[in-house]
N, C-alpha and C positions, 0 to 999 in steps of 0.2 A: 158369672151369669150363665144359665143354665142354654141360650139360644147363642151364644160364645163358643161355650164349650163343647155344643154340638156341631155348631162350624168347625170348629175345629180338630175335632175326631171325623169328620167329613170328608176332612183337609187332608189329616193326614190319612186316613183311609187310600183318600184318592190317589194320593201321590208315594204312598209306599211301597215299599217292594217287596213280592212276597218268596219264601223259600224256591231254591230251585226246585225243578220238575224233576224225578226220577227220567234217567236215559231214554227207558224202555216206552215210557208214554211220549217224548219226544219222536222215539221211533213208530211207536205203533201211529200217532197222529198223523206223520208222515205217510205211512201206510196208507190208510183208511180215507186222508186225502185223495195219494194217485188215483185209489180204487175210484172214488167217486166220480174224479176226470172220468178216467178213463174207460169209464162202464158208460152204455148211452141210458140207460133209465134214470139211476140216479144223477149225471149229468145233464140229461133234461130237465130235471127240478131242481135244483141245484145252479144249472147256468143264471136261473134268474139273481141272484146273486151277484155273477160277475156282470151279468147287463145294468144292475144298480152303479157299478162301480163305473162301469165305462161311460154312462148319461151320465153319472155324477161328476165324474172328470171333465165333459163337455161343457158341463155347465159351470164349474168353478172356473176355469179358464177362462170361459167367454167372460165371466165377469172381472176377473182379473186383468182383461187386457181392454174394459172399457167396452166390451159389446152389452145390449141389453137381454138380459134372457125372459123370451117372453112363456116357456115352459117347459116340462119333461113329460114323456109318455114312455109307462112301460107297458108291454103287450105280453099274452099269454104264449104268445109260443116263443117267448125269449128275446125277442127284439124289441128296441128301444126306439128313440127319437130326441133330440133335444133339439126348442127352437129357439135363438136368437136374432136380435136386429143391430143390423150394423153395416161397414163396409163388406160388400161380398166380395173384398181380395183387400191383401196384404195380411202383416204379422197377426195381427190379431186373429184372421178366419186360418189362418193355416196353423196358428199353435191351437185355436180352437179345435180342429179339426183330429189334428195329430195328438190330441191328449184322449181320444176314447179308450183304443186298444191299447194304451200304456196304461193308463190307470188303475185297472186290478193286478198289475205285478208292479206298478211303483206304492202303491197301498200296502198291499203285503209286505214289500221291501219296509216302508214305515210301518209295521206291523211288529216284522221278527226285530226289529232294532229295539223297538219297546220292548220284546220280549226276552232281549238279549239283558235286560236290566230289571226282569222282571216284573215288571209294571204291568200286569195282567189286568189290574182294575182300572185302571189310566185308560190302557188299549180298551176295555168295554166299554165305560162313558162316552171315551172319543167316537164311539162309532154309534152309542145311542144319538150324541148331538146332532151327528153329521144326518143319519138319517133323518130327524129331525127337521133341521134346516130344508134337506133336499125335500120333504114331504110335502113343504108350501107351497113348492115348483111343479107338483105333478098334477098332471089335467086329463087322469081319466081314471076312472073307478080301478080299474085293475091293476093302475100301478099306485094307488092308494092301499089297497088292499094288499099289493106286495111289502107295501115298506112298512106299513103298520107289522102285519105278522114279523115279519125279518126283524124290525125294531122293538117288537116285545118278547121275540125272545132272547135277544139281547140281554134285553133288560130286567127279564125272569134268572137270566143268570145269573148277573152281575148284582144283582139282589137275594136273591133266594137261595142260589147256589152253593154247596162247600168249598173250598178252597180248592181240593184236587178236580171236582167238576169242573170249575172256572178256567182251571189250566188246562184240560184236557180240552174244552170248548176252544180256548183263544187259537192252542197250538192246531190245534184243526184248521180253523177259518184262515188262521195267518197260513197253515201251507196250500189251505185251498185255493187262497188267491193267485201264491205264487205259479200251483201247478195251471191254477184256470185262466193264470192269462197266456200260459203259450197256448192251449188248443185252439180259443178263435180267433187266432191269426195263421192257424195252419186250414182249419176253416175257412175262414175270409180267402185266400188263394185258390182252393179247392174251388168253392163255390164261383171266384173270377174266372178260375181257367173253363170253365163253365159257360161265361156269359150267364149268369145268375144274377151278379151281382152288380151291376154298371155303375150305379151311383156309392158305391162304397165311399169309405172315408178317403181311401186309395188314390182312388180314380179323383175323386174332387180333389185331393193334393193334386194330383198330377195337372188337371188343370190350374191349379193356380201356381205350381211354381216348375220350374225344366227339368224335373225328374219325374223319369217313367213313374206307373201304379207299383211294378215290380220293385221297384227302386225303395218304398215307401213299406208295404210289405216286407221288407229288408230289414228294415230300422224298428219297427214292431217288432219281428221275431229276434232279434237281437237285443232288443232293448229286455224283451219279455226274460229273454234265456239270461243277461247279465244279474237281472234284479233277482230270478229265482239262484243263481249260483250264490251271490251276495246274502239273501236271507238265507239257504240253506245252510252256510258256514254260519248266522248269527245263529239261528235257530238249534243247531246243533253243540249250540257248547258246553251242555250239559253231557251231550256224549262223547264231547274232546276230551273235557276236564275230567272224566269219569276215568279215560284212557290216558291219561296225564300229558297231553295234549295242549296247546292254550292255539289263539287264534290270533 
C-alpha cells in the first residue's frame, strides 16, 4: 500500500545512518563553532539559541519532577524566564533549578552521541519536535518568533537540504552547544562577582540547599567542560579513524 510504504521509507529515513563526514568538515565545524562563542556579535545572536536550551531544560525538569509549568519567556537581549508552580524548596526546585546552565552541554553531549552513529536526520527531527513542544510553553511574542525561526530552519534542512549541508549544519549546532554551554557559566560568575546578578539560578541553589552560590557555579562549569570533552572525542572520530585511531 502506497501510505505503508511511505511510512516506511519515512522510517527508515529517520532512523538511518548516513556516511561518515570527511575530517576536515568535522574540523572546520569545530572551528567556526569556537569562533562564533567566542566573537561577541555573533555570539550575541547566536546565545539565543543556547537560552532556548537552558529555559527548555527548566522546564522539562520541572515537569519531570511533578512541578506544574505555568510558562517560558524568551527575551531579546538573550535572557530567559521559566515559570513553575510547586513546592518552593526540596528536590524538585532545586533539580529544577540546577538543570538550566546544564542543558546546552548535556544537549550537545546527546547530540555528538547521535552523531557519533551518524544519525544526522534522527538528530534534526529530534530537535524540530522538542522546539515544537517547548513552543506551546512560550508566553510572549519574542520568544515565539525565536522558536519559530530557529525551528524552521531546522526544518528547511532537514528537508530541503543535501546530505553534506545537513552534516555540516548538525556538526556545527552540536559543537555550538558544547562550546555555548561553558561561556554562560563563566558569565554567570563575572556578572555575580559584580552584584549584577542576585537572584541567579546560583544564589537561589544556595538558598535552598548548604552550599555556597560559588559552590554551584562549580558544578556548571565542570559539568559544562566534562560534556564538551565527552562529545569532543564522540564528535571527533571521524578524525581518529582517519588517523587510525579508535576511541
Amino acid at each position: 500500500m502506497p501510505l505503508i510504504d511511505g511510512l516506511t521509507t519515512l522510517w527508515d529515513k529517520l532512523l538511518g545512518a548516513q556516511p561518515d563526514p570527511p575530517p576536515l568538515l568535522v574540523l572546520l565545524t569545530a572551528v567556526v563553532a569556537l569562533v562564533v562563542v567566542a566573537t561577541r556579535l555573533p555570539w550575541r545572536i547566536a546565545r539565543n539559541a543556547v537560552t532556548i536550551a537552558h529555559e527548555g531544560g527548566h522546564a522539562l525538569v520541572a515537569l519531570l519532577t511533578g512541578r506544574k509549568l505555568r510558562g517560558i519567556r524568551l527575551h531579546s537581549d538573550t535572557s530567559g524566564l521559566t515559570l513553575s508552580a510547586g513546592r518552593p524548596s526540596g528536590p524538585g526546585m532545586i533539580l529544577t533549578l540546577l538543570a538550566g546552565y546544564l542543558a546546552p552541554s548535556l544537549i550537545g553531549l546527546a547530540g555528538a552521541w547521535l552523531l557519533a552513529g551518524n544519525r544526522i536526520t534522527l538528530l534534526l527531527w529530534v530537535a524540530v519536535v522538542l522546539l515544537l513542544a517547548m513552543l506551546v510553553m512560550i508566553r510572549n511574542v519574542f520568544g515565539v518568533l525565536s522558536l519559530l525561526v530557529t525551528g524552521g530552519v531546522v526544518l528547511a534542512v532537514s528537508w530541503y537540504a543535501s546530505p553534506q549541508v545537513q552534516a555540516a549544519f548538525a556538526w556545527t549546532s552540536v559543537w555550538f552547544l558544547l562550546f555555548g554551554g561553558v561561556r554562560p557559566v563563566i558569565e554567570l560568575q563575572r556578572l555575580r562577582s559584580r552584584g549584577r546578578m542576585p537572584e541567579s539560578d546560583a544564589d537561589q541553589l544556595a538558598r535552598l540547599t548548604p552550599f555556597p552560590p560559588l559552590f554551584w557555579v562549580t558544578v556548571f562549569l565542570l559539568v559544562s567542560l566534562a560534556a564538551l570533552g565527552a562529545g569532543a572525542l564522540l564528535l571527533a572520530g571521524p578524525i581518529l579513524t582517519d588517523a587510525g585511531l579508535t576511541i
